[in-house]
Backbone as CSV, one residue per row, in Angstrom:
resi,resn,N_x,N_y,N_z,CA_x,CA_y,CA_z,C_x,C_y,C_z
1,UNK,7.366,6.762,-18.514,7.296,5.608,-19.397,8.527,4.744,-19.221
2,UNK,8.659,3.572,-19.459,9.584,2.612,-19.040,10.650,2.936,-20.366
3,UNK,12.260,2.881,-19.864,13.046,2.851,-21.043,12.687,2.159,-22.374
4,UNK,12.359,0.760,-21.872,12.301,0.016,-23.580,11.284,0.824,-24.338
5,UNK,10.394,1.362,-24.327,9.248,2.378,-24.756,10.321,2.402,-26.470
6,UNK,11.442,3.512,-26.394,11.593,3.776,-27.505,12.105,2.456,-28.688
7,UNK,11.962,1.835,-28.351,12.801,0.146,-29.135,11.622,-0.123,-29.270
8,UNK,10.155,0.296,-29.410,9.145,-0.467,-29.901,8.707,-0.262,-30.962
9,UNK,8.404,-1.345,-31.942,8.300,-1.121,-33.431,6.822,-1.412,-33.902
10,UNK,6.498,-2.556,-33.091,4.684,-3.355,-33.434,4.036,-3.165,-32.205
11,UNK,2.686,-3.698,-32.836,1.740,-3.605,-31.044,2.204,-4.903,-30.474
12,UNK,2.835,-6.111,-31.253,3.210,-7.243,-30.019,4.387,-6.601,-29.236
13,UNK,5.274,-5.914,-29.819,6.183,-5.655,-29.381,5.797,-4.526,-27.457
14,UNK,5.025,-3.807,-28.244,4.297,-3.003,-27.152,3.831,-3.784,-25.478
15,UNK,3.044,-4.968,-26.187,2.526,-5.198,-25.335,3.382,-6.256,-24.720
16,UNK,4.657,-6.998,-24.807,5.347,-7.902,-24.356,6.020,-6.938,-23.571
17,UNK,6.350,-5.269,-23.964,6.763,-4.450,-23.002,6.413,-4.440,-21.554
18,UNK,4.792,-4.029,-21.733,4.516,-3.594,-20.876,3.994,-5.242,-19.916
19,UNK,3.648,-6.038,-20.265,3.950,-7.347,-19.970,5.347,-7.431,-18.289
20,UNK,6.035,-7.369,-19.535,7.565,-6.999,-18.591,7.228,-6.048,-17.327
21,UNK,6.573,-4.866,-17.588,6.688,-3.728,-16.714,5.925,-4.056,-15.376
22,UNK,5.136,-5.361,-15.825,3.535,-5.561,-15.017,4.228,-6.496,-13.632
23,UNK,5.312,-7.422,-14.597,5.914,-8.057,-13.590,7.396,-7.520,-13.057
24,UNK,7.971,-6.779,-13.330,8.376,-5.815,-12.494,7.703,-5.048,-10.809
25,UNK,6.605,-4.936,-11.451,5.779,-4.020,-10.415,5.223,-5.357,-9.433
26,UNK,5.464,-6.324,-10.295,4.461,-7.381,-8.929,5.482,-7.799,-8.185
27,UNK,7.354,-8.057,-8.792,8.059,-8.267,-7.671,8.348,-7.396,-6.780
28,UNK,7.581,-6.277,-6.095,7.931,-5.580,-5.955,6.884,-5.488,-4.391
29,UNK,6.228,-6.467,-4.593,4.544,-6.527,-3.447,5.625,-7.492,-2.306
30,UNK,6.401,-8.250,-3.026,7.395,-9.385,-2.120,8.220,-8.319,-1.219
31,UNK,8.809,-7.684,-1.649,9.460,-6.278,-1.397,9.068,-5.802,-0.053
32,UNK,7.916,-5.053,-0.295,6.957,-4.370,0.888,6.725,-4.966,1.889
33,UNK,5.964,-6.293,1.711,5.625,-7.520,2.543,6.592,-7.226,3.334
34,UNK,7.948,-8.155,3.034,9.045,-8.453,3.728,9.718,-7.034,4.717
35,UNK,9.758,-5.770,4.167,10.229,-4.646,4.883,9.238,-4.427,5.610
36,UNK,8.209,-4.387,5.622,7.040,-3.679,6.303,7.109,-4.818,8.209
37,UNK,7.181,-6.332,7.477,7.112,-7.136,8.492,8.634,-6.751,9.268
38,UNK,9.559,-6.743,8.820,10.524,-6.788,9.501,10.832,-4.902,9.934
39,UNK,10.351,-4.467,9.793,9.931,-2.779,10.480,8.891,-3.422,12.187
40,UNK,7.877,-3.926,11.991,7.225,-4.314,12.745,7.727,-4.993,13.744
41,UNK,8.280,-6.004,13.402,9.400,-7.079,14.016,10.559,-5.772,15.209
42,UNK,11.036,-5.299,14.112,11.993,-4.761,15.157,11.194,-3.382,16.000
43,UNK,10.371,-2.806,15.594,9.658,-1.800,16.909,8.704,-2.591,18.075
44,UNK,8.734,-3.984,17.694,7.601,-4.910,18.754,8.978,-5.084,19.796
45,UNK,10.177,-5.658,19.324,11.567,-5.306,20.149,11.866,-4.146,20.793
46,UNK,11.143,-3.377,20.022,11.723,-2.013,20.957,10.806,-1.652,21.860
47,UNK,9.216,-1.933,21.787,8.919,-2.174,23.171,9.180,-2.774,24.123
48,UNK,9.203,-4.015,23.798,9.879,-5.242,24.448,11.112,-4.547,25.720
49,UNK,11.614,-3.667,24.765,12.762,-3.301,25.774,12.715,-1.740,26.717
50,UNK,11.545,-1.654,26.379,10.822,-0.433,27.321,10.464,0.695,26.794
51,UNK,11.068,0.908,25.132,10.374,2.002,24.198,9.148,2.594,24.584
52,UNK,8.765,3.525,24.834,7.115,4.426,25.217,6.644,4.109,23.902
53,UNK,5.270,3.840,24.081,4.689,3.963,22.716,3.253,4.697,23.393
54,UNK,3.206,5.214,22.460,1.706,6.029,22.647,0.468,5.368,22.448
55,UNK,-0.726,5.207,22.735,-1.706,4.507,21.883,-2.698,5.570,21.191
56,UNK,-2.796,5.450,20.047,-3.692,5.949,18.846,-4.816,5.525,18.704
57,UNK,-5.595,5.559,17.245,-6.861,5.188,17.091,-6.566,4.230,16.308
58,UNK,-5.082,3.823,15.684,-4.991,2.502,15.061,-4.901,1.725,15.647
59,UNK,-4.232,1.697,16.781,-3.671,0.615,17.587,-5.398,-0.408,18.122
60,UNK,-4.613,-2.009,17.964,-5.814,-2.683,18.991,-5.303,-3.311,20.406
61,UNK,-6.632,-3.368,20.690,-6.135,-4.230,22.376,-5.053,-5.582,22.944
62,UNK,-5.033,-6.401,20.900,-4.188,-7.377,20.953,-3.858,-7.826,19.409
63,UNK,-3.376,-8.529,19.408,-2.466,-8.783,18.038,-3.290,-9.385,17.095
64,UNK,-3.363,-9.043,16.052,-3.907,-10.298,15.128,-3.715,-11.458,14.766
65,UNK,-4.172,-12.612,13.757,-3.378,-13.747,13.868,-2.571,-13.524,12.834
66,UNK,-2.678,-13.011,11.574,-1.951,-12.837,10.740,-0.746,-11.635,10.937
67,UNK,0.517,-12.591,10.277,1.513,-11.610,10.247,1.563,-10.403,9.289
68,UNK,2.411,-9.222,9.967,2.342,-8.585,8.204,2.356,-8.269,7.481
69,UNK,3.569,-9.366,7.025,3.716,-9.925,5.724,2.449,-10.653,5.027
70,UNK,1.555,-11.612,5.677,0.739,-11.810,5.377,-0.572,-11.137,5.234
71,UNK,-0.700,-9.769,5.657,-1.665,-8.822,5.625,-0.920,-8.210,4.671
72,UNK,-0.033,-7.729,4.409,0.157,-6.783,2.829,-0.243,-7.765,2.143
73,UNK,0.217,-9.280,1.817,-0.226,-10.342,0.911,-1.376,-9.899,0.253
74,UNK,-2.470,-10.217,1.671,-3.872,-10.317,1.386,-4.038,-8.782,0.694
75,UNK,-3.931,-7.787,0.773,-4.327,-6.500,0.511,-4.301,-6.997,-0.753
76,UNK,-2.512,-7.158,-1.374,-2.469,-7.053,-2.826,-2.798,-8.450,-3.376
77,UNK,-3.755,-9.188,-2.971,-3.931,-10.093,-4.088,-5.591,-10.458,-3.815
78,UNK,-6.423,-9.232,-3.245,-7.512,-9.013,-3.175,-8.249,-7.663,-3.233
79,UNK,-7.554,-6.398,-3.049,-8.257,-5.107,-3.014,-7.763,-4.455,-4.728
80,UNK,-7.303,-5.043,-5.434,-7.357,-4.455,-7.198,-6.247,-3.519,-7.657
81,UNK,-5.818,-2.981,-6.505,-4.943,-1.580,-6.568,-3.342,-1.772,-7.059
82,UNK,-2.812,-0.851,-7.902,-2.054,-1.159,-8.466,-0.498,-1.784,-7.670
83,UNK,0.281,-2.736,-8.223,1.336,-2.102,-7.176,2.037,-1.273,-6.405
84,UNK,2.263,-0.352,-7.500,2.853,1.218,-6.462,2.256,1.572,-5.773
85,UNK,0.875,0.924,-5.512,-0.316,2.105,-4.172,0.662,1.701,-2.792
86,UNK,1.594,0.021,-3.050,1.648,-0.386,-1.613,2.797,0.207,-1.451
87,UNK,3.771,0.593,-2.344,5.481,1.799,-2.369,4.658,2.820,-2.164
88,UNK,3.677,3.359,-2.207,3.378,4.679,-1.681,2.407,4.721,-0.647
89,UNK,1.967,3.717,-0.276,1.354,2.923,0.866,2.495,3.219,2.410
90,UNK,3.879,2.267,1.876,4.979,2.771,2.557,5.296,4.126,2.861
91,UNK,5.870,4.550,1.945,5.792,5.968,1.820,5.321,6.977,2.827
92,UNK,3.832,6.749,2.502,3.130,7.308,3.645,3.566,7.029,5.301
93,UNK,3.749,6.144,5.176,3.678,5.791,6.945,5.308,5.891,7.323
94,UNK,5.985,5.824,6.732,7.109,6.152,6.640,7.324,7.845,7.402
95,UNK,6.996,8.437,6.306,6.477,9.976,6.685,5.799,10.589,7.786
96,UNK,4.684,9.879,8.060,4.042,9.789,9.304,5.145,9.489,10.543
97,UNK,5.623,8.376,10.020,6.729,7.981,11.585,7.643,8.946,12.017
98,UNK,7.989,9.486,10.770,8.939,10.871,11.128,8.756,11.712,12.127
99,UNK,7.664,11.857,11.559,6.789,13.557,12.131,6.504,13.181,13.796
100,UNK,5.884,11.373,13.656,5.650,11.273,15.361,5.773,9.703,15.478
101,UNK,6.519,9.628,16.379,6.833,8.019,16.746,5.883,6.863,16.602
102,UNK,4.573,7.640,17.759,3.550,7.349,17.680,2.782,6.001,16.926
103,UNK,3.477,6.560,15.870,3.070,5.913,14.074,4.403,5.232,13.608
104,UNK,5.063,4.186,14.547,6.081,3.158,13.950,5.068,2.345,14.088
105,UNK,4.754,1.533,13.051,3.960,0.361,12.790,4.484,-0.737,13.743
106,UNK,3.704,-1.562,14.492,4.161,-2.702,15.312,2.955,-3.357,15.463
107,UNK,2.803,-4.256,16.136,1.937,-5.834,15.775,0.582,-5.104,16.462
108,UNK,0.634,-4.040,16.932,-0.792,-3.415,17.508,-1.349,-2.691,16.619
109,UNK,-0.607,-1.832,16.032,-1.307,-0.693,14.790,-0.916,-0.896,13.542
110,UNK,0.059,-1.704,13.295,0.524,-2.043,11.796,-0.776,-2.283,10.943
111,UNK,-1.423,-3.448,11.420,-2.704,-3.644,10.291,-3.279,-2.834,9.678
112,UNK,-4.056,-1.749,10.752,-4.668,-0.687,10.644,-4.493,0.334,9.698
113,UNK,-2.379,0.596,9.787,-2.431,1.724,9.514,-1.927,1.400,8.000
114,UNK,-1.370,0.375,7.917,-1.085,-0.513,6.441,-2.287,-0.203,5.465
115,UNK,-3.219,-0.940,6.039,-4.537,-0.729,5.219,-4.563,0.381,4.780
116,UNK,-5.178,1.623,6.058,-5.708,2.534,5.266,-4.419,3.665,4.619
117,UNK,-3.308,3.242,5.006,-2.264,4.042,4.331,-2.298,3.511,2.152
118,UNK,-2.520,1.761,2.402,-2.280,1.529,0.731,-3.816,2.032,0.323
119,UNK,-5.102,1.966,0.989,-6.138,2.590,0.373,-6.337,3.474,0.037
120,UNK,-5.908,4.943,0.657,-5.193,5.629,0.552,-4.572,6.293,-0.815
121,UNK,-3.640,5.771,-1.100,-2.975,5.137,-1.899,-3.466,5.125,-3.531
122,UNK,-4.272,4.454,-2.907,-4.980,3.294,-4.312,-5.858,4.179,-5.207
123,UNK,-6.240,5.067,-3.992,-8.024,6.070,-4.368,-6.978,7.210,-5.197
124,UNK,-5.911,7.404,-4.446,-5.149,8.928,-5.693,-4.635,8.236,-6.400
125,UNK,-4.271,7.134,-6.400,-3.018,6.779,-8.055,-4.271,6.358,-8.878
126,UNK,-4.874,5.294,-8.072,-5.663,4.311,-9.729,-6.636,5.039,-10.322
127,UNK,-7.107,4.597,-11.355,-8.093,5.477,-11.780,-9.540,4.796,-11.471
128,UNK,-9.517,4.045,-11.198,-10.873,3.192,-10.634,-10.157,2.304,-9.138
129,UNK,-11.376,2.436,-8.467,-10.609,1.622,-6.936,-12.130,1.186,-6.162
130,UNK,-12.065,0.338,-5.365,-12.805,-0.268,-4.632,-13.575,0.760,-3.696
131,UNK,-14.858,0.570,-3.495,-15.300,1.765,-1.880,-14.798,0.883,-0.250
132,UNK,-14.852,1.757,-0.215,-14.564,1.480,1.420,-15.071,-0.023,2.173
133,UNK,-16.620,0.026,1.779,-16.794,-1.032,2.048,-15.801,-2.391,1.827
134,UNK,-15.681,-2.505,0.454,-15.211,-3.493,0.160,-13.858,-3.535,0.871
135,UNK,-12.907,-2.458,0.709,-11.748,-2.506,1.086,-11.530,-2.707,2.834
136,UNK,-13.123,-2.655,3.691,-13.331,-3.224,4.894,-13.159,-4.583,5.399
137,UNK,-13.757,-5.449,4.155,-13.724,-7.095,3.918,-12.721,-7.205,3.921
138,UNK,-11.954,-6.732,2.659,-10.451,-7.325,2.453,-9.460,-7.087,3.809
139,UNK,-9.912,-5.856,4.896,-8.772,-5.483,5.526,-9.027,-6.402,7.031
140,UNK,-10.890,-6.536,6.958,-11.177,-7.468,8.442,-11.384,-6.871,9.379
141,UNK,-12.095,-5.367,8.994,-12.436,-4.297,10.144,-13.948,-3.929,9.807
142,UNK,-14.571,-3.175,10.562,-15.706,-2.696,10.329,-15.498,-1.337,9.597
143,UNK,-16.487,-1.176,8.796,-16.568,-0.474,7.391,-16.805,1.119,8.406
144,UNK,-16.896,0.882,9.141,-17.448,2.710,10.019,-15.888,2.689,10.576
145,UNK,-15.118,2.173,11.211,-13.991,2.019,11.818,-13.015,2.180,10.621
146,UNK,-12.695,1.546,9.505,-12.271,2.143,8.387,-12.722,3.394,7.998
147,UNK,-13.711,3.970,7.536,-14.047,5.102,7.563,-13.592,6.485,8.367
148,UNK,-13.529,6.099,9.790,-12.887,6.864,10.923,-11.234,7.160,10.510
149,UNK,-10.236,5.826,10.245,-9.143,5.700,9.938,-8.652,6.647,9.177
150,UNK,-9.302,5.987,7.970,-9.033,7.119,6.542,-8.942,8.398,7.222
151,UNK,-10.370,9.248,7.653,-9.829,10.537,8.003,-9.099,11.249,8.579
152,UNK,-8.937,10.156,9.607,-7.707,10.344,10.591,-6.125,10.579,9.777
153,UNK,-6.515,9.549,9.222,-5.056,9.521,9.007,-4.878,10.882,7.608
154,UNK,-5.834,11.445,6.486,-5.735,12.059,5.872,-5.441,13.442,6.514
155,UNK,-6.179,13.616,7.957,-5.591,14.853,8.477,-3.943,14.634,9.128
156,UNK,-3.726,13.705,9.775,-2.228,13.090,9.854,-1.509,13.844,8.890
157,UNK,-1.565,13.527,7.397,-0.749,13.469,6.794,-1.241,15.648,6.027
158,UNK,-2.076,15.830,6.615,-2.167,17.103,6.047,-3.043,17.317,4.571
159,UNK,-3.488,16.297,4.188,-3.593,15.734,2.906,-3.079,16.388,1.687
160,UNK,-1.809,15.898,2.313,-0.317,16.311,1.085,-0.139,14.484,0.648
161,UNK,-0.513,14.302,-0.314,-0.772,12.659,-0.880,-0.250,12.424,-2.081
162,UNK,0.419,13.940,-2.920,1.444,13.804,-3.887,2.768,13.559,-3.775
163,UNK,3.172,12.369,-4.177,4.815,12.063,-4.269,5.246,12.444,-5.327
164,UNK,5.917,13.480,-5.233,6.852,13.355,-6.434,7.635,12.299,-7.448
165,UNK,8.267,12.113,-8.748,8.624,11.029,-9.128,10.016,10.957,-8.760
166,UNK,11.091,11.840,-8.671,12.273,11.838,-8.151,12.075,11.298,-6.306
167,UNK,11.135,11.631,-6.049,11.023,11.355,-4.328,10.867,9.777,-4.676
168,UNK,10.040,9.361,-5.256,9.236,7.807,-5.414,10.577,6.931,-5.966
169,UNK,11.354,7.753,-6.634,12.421,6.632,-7.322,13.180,6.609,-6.158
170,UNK,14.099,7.625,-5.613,14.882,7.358,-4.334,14.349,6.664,-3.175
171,UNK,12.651,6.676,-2.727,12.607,5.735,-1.779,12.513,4.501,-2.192
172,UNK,11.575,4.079,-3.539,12.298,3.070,-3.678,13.334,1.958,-4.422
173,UNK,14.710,3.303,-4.301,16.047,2.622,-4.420,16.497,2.539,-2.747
174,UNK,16.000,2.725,-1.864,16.393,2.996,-0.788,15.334,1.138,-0.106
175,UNK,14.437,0.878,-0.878,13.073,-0.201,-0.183,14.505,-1.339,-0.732
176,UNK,15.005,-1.408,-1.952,15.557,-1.820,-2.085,17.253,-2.382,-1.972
177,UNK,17.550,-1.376,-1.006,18.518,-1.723,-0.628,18.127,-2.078,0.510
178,UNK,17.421,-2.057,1.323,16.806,-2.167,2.492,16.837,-4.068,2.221
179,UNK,16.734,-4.514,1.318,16.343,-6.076,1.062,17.203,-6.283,-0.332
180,UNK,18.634,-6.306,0.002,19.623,-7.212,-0.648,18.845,-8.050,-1.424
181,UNK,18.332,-9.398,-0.284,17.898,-11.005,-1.238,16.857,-10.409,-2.224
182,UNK,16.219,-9.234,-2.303,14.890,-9.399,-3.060,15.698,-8.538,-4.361
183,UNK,16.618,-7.858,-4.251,17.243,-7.146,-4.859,17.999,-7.769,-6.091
184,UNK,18.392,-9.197,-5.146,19.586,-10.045,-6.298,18.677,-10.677,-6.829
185,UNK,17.244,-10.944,-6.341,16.558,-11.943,-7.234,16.065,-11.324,-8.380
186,UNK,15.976,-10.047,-8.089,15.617,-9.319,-8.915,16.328,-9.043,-10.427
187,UNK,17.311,-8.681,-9.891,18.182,-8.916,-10.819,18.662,-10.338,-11.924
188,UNK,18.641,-11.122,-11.351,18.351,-12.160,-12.067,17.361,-12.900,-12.930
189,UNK,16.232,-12.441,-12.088,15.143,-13.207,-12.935,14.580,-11.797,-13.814
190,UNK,14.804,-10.717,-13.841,14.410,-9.333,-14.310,15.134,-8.652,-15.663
191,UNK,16.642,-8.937,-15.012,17.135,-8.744,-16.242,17.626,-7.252,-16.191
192,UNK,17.416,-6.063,-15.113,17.718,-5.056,-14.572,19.375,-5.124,-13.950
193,UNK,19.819,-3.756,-14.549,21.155,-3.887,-14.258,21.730,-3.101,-13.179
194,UNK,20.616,-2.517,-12.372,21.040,-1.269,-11.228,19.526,-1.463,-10.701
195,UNK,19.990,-0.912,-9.109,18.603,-0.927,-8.503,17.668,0.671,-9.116
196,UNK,18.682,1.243,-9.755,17.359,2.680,-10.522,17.007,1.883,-11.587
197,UNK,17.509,0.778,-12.391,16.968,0.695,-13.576,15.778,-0.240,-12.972
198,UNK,15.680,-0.810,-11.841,14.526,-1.292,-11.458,13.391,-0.632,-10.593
199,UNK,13.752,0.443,-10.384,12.790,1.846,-9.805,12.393,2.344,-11.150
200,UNK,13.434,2.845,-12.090,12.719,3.487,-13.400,11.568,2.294,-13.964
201,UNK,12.025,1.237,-14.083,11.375,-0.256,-14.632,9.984,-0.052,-14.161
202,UNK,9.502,0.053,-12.989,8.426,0.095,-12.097,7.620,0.570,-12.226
203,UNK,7.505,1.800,-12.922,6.259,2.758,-13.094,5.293,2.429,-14.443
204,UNK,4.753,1.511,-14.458,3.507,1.560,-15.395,2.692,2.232,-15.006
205,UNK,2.153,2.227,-13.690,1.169,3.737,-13.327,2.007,4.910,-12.653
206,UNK,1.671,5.815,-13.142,1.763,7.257,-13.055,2.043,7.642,-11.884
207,UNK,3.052,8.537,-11.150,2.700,8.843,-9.517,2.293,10.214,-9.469
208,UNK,1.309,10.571,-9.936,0.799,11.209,-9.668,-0.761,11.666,-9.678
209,UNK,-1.984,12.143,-9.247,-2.937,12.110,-8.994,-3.816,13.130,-9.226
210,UNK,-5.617,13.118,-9.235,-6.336,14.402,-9.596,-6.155,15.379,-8.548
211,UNK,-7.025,16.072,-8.524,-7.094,17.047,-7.332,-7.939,16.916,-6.510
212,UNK,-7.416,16.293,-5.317,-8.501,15.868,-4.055,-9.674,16.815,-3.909
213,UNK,-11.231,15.713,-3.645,-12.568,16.138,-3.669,-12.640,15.428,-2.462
214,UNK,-13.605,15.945,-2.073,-15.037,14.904,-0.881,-15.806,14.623,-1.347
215,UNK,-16.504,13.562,-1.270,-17.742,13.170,-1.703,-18.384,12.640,-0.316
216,UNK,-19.781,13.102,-0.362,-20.724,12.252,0.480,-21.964,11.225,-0.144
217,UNK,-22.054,10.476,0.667,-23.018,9.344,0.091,-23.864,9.091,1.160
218,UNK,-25.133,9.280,0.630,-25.744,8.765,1.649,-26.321,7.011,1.352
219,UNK,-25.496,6.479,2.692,-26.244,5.034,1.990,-25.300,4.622,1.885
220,UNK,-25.761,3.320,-0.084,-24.892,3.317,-0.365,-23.671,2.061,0.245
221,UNK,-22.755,2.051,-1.309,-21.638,0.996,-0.543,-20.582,1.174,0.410
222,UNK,-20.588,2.483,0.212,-19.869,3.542,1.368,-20.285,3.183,2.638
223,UNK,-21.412,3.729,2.853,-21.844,3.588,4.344,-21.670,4.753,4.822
224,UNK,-22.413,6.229,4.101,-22.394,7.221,4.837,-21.070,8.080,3.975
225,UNK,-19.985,9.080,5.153,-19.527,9.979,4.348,-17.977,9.103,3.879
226,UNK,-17.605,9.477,2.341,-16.451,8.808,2.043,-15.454,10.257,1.416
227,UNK,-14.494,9.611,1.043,-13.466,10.086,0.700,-12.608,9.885,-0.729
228,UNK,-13.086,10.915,-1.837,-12.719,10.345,-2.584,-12.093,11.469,-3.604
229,UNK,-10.561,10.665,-4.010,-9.555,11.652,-4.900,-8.689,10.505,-5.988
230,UNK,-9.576,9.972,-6.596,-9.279,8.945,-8.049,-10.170,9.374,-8.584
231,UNK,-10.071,8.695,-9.700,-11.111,8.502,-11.361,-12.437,8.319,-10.666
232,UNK,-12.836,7.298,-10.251,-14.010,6.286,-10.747,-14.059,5.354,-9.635
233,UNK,-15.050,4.724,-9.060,-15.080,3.473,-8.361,-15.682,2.453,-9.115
234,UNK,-14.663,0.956,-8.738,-15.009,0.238,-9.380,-16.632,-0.503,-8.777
235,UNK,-17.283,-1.287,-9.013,-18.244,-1.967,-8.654,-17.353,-2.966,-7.760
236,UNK,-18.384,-3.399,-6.721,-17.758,-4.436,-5.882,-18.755,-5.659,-6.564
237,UNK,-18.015,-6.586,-7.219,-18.500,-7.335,-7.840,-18.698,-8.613,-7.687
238,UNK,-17.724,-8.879,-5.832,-17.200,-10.041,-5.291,-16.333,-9.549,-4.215
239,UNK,-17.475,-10.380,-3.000,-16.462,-10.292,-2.303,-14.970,-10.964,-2.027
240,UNK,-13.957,-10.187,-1.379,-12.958,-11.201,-0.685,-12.957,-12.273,-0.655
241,UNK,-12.456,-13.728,-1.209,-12.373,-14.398,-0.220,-11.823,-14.273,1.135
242,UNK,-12.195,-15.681,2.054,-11.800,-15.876,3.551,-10.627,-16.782,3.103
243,UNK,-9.852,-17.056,3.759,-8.961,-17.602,4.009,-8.939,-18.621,4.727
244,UNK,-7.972,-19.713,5.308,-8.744,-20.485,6.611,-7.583,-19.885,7.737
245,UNK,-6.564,-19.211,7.182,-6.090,-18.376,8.323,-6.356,-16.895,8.757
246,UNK,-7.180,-16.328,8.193,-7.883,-15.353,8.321,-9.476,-15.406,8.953
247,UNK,-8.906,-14.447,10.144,-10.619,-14.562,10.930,-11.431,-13.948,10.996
248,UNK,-11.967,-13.475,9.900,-12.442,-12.291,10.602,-12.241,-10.938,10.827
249,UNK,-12.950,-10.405,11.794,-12.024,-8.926,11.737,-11.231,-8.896,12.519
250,UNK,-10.225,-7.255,12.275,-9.138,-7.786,13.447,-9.719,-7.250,14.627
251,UNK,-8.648,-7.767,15.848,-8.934,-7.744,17.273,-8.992,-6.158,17.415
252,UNK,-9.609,-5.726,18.658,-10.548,-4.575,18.595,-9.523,-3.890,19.570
């Protein structure tokens, strides 16, 4: 629960809290964007300069048009999922890179693995989340090719998909030092007096999750077998918009 919690006396008071907490968590999508692109940025350099890279099942044949920074954008201001899915979105691939190089995000597999790392994400923290399908539109891939991803990457990761809350606050006091400018703005327009009091600040949703199930569907908005360890799916009630810099799906 966020510190101010105990200083609350009325329900306005309550809810101007958590108000506060909501936009906390949204400066926080600027955050990701910006590290995630400039992670990308510098391993596209390190091929550049003869780095081996392996090719995977994320990787495509050529770049997309969108940068991405502009692909986390689109995620979070079209697939529903809370902020922290995209800090533990990170997280994930972070972890992944450890274990195997393979998996440094760069302008070939970043999209890919962005996506299904915050979907991911989204399906254990939120308690209601989009199906696959939908989260296909928003990402600009084919809904069977997403499908493939996800599992891939859930055996990747072992499907160990619990962060601890001491783990979640240190990485991101660590996202945040990583980005000074987003840090001081933060501070200013926030009103936070340490980068923990803006990690503690952050958590309106919970980091932690049910106990991973499978589900199969036949049919369906899924499209066959899905993967599912949240509450509830929401209805897809609308699609995505398009963009006019967005094409489509990405390059194959």
């Amino acid at each position: 629960s966020s510190p101010d919690m105990e200083q609350i006396s009325s329900f306005k008071e309550y809810v101007i809290v958590w108000k506060r907490d909501a936009e906390r968590q949204e400066s926080l999508i600027a955050i990701v964007a910006q590290l995630l692109d400039q992670e990308c940025r510098k391993n596209d350099l390190q091929h550049q300069n003869g780095y081996p890279s392996r090719v995977t099942v994320f990787h495509g044949s050529r770049t997309p048009s969108l940068s991405t920074r502009q692909y986390v954008e689109r995620i979070a201001a079209f697939s529903g999922c809370s902020p922290c899915c995209l800090i533990i979105g990170a997280k994930y691939l972070e972890d992944l890179a450890q274990h195997d190089s393979a998996f440094l995000i760069d302008s070939y597999n970043g999209h890919r693995l962005i996506l299904t790392s915050i979907m991911i994400a989204a399906k254990f923290l939120d308690d209601f989340y989009y199906s696959n399908g939908y989260w296909a539109k928003v990402g600009g891939i084919p809904l069977s090719e997403l499908n493939g991803l996800e599992t891939e990457f859930l055996f990747l990761m072992k499907f160990n998909l619990h962060i601890k809350r001491p783990a979640y606050d240190e990485y991101l006091v660590n996202l945040l030092k990583r980005s000074s400018q987003y840090y001081t703005e933060a501070v200013e327009t926030l009103g936070v007096n340490s980068r923990l009091d803006l990690a503690v600040a952050a958590h309106a949703t919970p980091v932690s999750g049910p106990t991973f199930h499978r589900t199969m569907s036949e049919g369906g908005t899924n499209g066959g077998m899905s993967v599912g360890y949240g509450y509830g799916m929401r209805q897809d009630t609308q699609h995505p918009p398009q963009s006019s810099s967005f094409n489509g799906l990405l390059p194959c």
